[in-house]
N, CA, C and O atoms as a GROMACS GRO file, in nm:
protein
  432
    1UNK      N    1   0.152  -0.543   1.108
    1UNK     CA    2   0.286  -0.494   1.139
    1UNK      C    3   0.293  -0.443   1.283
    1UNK      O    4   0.380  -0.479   1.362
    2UNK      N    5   0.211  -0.369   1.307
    2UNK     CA    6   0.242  -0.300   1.485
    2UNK      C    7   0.149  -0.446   1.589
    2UNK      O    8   0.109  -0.420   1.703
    3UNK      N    9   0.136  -0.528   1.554
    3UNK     CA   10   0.102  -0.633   1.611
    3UNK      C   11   0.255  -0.738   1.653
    3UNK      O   12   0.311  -0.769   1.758
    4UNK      N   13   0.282  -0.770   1.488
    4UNK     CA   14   0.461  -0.795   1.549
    4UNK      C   15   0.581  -0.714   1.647
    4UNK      O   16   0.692  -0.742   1.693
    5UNK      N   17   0.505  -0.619   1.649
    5UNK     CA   18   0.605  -0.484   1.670
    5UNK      C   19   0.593  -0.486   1.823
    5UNK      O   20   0.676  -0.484   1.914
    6UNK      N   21   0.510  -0.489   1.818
    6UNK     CA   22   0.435  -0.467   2.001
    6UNK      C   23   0.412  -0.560   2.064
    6UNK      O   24   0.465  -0.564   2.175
    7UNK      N   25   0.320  -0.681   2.022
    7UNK     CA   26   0.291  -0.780   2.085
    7UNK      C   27   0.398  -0.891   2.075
    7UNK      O   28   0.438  -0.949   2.176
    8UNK      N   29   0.437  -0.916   1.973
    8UNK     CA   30   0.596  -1.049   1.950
    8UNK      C   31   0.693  -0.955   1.990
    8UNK      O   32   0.769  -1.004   2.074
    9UNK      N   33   0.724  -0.815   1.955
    9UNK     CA   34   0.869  -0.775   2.021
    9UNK      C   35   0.956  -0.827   1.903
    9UNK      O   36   1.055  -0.898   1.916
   10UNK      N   37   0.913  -0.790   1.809
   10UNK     CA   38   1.019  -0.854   1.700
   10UNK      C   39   1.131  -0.697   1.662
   10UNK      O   40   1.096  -0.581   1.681
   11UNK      N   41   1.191  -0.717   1.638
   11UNK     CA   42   1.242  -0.599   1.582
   11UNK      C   43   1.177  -0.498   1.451
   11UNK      O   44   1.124  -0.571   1.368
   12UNK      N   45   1.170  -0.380   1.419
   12UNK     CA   46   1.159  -0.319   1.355
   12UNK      C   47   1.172  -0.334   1.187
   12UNK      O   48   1.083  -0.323   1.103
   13UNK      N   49   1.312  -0.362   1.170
   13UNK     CA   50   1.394  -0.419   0.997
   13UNK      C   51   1.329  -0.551   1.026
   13UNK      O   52   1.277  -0.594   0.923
   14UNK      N   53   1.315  -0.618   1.112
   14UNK     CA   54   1.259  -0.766   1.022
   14UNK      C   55   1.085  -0.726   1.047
   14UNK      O   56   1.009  -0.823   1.045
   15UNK      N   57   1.067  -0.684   1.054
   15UNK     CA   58   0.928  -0.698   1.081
   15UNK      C   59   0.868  -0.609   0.949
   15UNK      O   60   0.747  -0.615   0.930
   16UNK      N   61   0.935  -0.545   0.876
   16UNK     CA   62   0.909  -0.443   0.766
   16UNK      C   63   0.928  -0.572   0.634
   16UNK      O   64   0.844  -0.597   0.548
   17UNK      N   65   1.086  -0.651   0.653
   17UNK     CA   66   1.104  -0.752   0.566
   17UNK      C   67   1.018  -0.848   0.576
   17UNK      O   68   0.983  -0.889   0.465
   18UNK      N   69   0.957  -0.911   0.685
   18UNK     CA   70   0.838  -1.028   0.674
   18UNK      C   71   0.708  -0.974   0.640
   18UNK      O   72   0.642  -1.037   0.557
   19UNK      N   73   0.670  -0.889   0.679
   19UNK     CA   74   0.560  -0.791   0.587
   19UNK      C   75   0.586  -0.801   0.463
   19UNK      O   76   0.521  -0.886   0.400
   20UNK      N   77   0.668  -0.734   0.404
   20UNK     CA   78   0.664  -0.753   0.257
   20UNK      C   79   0.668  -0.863   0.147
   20UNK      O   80   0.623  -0.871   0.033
   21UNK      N   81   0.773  -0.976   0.259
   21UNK     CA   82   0.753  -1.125   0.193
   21UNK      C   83   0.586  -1.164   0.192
   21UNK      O   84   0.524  -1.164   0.087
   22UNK      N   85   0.544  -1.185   0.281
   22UNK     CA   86   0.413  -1.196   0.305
   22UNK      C   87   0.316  -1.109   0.227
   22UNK      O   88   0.211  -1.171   0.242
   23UNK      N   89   0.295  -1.020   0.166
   23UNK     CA   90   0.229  -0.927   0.068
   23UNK      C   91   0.275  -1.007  -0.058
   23UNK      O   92   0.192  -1.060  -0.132
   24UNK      N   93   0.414  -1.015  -0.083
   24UNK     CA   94   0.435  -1.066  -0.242
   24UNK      C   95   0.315  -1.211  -0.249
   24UNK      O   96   0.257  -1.230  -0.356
   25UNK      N   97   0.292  -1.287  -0.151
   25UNK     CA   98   0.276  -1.416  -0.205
   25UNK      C   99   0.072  -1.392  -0.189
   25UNK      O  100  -0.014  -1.467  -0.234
   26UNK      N  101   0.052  -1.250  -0.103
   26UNK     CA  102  -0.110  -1.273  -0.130
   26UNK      C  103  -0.106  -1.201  -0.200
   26UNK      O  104  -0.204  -1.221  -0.271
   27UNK      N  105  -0.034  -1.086  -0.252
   27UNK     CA  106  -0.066  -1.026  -0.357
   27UNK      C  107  -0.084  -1.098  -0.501
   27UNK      O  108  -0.163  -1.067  -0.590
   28UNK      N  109   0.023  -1.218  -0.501
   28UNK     CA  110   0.035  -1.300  -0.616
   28UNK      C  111  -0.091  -1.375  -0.640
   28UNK      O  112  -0.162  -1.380  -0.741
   29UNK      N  113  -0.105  -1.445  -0.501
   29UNK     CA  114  -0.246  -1.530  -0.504
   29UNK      C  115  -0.322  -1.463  -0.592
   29UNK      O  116  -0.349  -1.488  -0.710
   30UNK      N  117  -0.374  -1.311  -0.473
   30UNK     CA  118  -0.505  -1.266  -0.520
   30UNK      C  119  -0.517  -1.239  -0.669
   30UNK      O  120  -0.622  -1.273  -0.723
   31UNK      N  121  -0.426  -1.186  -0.737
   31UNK     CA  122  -0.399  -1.150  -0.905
   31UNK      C  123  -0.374  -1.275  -0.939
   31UNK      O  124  -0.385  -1.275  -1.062
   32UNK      N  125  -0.340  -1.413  -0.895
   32UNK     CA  126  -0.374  -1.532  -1.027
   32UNK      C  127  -0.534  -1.560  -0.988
   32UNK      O  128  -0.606  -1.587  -1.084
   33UNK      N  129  -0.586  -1.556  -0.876
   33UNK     CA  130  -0.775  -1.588  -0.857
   33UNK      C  131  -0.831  -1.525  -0.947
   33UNK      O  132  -0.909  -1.570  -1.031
   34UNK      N  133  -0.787  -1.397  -0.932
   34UNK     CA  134  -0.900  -1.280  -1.017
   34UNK      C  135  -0.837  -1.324  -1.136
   34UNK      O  136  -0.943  -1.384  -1.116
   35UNK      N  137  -0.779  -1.357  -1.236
   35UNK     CA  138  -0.728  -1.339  -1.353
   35UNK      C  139  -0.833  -1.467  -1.390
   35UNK      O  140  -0.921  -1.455  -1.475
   36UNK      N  141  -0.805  -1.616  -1.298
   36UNK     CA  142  -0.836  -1.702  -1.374
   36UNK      C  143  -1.012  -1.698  -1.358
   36UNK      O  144  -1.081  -1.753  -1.444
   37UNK      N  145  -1.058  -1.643  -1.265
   37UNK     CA  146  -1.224  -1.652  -1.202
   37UNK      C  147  -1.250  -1.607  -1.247
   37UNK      O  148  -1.302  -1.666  -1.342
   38UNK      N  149  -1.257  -1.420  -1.258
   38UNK     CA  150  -1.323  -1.320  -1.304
   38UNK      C  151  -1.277  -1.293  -1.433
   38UNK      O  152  -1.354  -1.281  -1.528
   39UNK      N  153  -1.169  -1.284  -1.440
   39UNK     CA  154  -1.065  -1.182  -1.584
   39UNK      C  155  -1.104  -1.104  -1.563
   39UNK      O  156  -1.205  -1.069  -1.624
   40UNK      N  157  -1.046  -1.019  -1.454
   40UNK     CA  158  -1.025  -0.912  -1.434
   40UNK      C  159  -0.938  -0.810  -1.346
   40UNK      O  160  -0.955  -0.737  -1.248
   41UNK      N  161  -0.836  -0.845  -1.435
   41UNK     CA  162  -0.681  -0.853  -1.396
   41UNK      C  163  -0.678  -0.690  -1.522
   41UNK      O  164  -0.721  -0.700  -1.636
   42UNK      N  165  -0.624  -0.566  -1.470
   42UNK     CA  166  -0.614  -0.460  -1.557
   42UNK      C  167  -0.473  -0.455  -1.582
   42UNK      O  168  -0.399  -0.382  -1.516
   43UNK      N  169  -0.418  -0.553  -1.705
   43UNK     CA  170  -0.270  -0.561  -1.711
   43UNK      C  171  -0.173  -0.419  -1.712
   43UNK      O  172  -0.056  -0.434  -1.680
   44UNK      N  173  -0.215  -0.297  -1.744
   44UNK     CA  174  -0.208  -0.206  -1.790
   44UNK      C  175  -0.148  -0.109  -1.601
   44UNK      O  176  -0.048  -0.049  -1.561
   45UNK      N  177  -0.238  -0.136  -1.561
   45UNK     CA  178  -0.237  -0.099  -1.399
   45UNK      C  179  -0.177  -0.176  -1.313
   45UNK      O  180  -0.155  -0.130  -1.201
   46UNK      N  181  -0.144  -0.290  -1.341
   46UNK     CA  182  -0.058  -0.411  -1.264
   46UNK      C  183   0.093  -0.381  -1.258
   46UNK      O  184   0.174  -0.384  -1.164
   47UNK      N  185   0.106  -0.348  -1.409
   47UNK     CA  186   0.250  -0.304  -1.424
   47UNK      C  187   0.283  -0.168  -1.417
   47UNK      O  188   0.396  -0.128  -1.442
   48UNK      N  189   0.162  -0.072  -1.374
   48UNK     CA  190   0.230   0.037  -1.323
   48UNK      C  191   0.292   0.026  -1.155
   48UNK      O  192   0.390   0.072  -1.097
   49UNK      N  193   0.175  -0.064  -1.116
   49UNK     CA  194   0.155  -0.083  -0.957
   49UNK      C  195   0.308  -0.206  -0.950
   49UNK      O  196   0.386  -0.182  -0.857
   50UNK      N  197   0.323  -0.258  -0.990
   50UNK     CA  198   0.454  -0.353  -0.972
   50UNK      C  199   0.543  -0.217  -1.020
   50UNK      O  200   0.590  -0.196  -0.909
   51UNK      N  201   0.587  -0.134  -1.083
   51UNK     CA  202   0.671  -0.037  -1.118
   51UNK      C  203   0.731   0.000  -0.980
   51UNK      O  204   0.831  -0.030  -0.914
   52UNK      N  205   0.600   0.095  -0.966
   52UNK     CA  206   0.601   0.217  -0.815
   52UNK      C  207   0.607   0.084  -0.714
   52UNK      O  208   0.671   0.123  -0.616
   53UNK      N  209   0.574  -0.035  -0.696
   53UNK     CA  210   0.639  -0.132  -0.579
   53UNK      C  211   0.809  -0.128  -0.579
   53UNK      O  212   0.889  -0.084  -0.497
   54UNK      N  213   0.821  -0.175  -0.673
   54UNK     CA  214   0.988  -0.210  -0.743
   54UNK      C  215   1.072  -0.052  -0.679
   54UNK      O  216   1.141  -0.057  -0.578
   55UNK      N  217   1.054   0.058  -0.743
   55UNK     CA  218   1.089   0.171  -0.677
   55UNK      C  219   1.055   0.212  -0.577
   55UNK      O  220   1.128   0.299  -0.530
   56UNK      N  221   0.957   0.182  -0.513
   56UNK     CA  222   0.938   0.214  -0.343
   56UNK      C  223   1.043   0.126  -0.269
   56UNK      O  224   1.108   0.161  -0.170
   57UNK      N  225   1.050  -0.008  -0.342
   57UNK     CA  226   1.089  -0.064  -0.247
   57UNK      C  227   1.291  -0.052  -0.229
   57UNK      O  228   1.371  -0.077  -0.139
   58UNK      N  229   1.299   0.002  -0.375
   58UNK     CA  230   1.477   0.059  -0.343
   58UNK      C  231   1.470   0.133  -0.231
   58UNK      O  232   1.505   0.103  -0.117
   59UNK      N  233   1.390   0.296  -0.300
   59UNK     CA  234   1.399   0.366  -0.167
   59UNK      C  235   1.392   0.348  -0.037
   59UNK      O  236   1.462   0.403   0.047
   60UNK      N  237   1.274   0.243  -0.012
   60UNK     CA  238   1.248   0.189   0.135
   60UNK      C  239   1.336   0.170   0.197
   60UNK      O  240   1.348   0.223   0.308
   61UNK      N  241   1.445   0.071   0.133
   61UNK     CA  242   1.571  -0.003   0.206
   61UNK      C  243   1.647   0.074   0.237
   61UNK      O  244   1.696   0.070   0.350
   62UNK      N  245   1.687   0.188   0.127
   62UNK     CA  246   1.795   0.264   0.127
   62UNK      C  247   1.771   0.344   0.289
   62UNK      O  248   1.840   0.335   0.390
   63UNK      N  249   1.652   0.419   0.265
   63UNK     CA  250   1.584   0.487   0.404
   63UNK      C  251   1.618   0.398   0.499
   63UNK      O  252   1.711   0.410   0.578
   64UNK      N  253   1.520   0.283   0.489
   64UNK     CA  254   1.544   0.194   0.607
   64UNK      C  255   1.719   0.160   0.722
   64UNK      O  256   1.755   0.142   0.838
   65UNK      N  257   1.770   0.171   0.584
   65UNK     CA  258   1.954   0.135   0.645
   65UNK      C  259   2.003   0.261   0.724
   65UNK      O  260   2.106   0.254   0.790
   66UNK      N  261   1.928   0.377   0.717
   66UNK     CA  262   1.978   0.509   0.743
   66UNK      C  263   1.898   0.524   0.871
   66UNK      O  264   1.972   0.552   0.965
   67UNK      N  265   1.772   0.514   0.903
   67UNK     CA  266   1.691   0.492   1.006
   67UNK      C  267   1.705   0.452   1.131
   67UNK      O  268   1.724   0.331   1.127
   68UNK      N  269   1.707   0.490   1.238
   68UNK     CA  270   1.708   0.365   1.420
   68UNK      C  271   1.549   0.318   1.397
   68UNK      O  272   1.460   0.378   1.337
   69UNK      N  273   1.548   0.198   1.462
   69UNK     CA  274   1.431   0.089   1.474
   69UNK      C  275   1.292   0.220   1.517
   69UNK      O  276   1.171   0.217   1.492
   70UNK      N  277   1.377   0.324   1.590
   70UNK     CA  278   1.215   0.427   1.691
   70UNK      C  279   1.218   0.455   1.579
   70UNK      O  280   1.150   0.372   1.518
   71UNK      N  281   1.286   0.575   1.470
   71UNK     CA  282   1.241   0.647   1.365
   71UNK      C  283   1.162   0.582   1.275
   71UNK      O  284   1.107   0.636   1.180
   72UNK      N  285   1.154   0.446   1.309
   72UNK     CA  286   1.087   0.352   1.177
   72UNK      C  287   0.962   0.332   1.204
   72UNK      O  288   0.870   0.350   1.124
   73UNK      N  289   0.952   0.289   1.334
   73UNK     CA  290   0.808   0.309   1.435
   73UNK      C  291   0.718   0.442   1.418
   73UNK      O  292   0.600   0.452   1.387
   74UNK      N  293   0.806   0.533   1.448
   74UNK     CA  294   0.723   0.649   1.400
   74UNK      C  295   0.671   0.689   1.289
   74UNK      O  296   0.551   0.714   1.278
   75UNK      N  297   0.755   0.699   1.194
   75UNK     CA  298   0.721   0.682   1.038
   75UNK      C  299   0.613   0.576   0.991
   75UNK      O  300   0.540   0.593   0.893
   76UNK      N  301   0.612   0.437   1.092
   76UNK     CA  302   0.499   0.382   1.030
   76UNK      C  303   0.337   0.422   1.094
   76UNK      O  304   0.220   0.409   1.058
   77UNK      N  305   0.424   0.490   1.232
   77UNK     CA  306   0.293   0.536   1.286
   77UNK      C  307   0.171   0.656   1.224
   77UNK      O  308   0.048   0.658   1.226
   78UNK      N  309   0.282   0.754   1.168
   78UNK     CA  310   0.263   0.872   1.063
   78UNK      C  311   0.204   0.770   0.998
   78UNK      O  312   0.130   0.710   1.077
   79UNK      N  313   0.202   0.720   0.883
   79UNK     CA  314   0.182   0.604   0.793
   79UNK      C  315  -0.006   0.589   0.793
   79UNK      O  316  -0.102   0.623   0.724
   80UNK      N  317   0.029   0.509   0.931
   80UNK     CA  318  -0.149   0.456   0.982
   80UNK      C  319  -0.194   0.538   0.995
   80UNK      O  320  -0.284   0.548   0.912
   81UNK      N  321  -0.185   0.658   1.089
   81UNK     CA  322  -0.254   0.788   1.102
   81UNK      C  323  -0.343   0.854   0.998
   81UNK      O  324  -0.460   0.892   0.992
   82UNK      N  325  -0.235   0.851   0.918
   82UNK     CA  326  -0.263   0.947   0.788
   82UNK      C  327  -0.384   0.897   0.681
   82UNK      O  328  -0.466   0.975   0.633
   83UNK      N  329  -0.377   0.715   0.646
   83UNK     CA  330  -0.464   0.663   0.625
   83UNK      C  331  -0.601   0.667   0.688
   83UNK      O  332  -0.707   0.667   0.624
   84UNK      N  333  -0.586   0.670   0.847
   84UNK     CA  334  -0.701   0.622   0.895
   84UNK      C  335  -0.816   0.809   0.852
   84UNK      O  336  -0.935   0.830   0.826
   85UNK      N  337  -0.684   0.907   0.869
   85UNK     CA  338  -0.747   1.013   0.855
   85UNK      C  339  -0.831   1.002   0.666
   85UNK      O  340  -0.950   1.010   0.634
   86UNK      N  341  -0.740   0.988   0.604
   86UNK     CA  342  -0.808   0.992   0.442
   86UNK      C  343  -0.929   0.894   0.475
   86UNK      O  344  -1.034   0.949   0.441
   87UNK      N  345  -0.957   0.724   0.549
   87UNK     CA  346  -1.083   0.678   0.546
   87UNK      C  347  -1.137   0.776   0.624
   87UNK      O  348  -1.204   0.848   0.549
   88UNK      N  349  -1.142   0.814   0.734
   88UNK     CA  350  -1.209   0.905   0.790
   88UNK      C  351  -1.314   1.013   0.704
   88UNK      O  352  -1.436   1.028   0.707
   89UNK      N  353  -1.209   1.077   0.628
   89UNK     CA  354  -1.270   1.231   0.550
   89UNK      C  355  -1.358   1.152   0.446
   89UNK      O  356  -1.469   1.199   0.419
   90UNK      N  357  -1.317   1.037   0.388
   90UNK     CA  358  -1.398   0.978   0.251
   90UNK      C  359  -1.476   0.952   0.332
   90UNK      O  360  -1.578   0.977   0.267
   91UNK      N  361  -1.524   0.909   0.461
   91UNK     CA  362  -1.694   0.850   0.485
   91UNK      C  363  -1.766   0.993   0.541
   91UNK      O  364  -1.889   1.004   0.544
   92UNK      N  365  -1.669   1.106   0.586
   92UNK     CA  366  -1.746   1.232   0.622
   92UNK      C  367  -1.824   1.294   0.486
   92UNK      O  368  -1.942   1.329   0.484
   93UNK      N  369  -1.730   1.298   0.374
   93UNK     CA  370  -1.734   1.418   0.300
   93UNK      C  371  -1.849   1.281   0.149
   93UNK      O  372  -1.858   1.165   0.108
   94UNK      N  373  -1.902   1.414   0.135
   94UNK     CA  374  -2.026   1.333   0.009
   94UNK      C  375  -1.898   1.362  -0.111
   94UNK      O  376  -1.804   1.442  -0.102
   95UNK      N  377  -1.931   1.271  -0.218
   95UNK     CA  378  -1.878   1.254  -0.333
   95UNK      C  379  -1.947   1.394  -0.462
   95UNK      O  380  -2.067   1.416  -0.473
   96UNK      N  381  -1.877   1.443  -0.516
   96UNK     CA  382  -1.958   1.533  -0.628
   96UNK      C  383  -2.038   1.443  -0.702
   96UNK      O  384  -2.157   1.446  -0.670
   97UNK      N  385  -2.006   1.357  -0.800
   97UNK     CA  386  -2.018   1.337  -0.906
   97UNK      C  387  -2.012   1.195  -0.984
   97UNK      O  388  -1.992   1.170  -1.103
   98UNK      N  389  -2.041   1.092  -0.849
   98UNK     CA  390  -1.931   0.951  -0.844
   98UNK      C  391  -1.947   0.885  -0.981
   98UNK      O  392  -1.873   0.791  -1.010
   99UNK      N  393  -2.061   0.939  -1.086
   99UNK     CA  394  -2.078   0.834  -1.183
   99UNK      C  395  -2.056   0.941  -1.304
   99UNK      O  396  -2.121   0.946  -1.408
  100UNK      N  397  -1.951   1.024  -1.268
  100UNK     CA  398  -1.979   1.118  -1.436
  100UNK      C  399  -1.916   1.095  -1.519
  100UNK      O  400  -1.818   1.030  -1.486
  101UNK      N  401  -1.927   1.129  -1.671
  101UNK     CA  402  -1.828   1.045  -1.767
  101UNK      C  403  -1.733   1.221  -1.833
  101UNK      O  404  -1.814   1.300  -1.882
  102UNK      N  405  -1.626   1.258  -1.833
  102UNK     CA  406  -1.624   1.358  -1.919
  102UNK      C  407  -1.517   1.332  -2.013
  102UNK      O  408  -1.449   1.230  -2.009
  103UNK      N  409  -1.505   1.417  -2.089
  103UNK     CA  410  -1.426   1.399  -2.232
  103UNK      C  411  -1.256   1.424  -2.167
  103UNK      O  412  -1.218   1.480  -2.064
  104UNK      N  413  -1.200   1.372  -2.248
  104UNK     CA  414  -1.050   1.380  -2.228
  104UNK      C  415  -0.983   1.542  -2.200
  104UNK      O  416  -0.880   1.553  -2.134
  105UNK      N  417  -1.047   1.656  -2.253
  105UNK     CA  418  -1.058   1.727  -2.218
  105UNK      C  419  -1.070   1.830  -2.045
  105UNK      O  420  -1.021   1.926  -1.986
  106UNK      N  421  -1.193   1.700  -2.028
  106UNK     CA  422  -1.197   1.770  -1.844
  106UNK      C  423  -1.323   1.800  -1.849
  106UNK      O  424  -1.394   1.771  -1.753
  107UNK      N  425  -1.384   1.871  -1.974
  107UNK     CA  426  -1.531   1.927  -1.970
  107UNK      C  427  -1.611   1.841  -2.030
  107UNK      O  428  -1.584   1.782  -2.134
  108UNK      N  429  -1.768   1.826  -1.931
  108UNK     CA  430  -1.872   1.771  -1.987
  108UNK      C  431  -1.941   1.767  -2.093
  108UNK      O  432  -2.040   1.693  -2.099
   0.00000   0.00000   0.00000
């Protein structure tokens, strides 16, 4: 996205809309490969994750229509930032416990 943004000079709203066309069709790929190769497709989690897509993506637009092209830039810049900071802290910070099993409860 900040490759179209910066280097093509595309506008902002289309560059958010060809992103997302472009996600539907590898996202699709990658979930028919894994389904038919591996089976291991977690139907259960697919359709939460298509849910929260479906509703992000009202809100997105709605935001988006209300937005100038800079506020959108920034917001996606916030966006990357924020990620690069969460990979950041996950390769600083050690894990407690990465393989523990506990009861539905919470306690071991």
């Amino acid at each position: 996205v900040p490759a179209m943004i910066y280097l093509l000079g595309m506008p902002t709203k289309v560059v958010v809309g060809t992103s997302l066309f472009q996600i539907i069709f590898v996202t699709g790929f990658t979930t028919l490969m894994h389904a038919t190769t591996n089976y291991t497709v977690d139907m259960a989690l697919a359709l939460i994750l298509l849910t929260g897509g479906v509703i992000g993506a009202q809100i997105g637009t709605r935001l988006g229509a209300y937005l100038k092209a800079e506020q959108l830039r920034i917001l996606l810049a916030v966006m990357v930032l924020a990620v690069c900071g969460k990979l950041a802290l996950d390769l600083l910070l050690t894990p407690g416990e990465p393989y523990s099993i506990a009861s539905a409860g919470g306690h071991a």
